[in-house]
N, C-alpha and C positions, 0 to 999 in steps of 0.2 A: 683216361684220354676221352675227350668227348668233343665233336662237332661243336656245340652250342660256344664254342670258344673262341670262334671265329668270327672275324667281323663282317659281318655280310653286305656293309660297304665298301669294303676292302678286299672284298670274295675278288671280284671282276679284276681280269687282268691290267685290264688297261689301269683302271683306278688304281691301283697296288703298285703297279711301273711308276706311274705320275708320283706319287706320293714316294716311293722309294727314291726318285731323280731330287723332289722339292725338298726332302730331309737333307740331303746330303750339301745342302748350301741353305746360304743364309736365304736364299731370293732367286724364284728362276724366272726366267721371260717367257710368255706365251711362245713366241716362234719356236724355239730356242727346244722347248716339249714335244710342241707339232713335232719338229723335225728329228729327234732322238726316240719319240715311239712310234714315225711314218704313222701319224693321225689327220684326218683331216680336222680343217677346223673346227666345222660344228662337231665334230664325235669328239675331240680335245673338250672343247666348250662346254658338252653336258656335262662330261666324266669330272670336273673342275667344277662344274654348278653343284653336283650332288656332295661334292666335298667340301665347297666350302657353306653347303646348306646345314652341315653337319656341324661347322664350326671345327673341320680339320683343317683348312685353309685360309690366310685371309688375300686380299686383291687389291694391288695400287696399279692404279693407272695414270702414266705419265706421256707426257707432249701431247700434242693436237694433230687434227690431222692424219699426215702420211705418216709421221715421225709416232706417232700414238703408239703405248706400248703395254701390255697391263703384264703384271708382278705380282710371282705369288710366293707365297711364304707359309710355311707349317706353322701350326698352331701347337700351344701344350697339350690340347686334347688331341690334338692330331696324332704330336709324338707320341702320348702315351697310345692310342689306338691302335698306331703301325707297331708299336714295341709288344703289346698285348697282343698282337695278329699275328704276328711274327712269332711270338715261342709258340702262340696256338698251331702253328704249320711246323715248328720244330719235334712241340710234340707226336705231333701225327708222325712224323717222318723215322724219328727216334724214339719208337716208343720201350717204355720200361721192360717190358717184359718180350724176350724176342721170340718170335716165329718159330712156330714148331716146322723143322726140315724134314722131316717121315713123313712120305710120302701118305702112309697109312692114315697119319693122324691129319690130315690138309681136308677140311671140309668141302664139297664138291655142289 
């Protein structure tokens, strides 16, 4: 088990919610995020710039205007990222060999 397995783009809460919501569909809508992880828009904004700088994400933006709406969608790098991130946190959590319960033996 080791730390270095973790995706340290995908460390950040928020980033990891967003990505976890945009796997689960073909395509999410910016509001649609704002308002399922209560973000404002620029903190949405970054968190979705640093992901799709990575090429986990890609961005369509549709109508003009008020009607304007931009669409985001996982990538295969993306997928495999969140899937590699994800047993890296499985690992941690369930790890192989379990915890000594002796009080004696509990590092301090």
């Amino acid at each position: 088990m080791t730390l270095s397995n973790l995706d340290p783009l995908l460390t950040p809460p928020k980033r990891l919610a967003a990505m976890g919501i945009i796997a689960a569909a073909t395509k999410v809508e910016f509001g649609y995020l704002r308002d399922e992880l209560d973000l404002s828009d620029s903190d949405l904004s970054k968190q979705l710039k640093a992901l799709a700088d990575a090429d986990y994400l890609t961005s369509k933006r549709t109508g003009k205007g008020k009607t304007r709406k931009s669409w985001f969608s996982i990538t295969n790098t993306g997928q495999q990222a969140l899937h590699s991130h994800a047993a890296a946190l499985r690992q941690l959590l369930e790890p192989a060999t379990p915890a000594p319960t002796d009080e004696s033996t509990l590092a301090v």
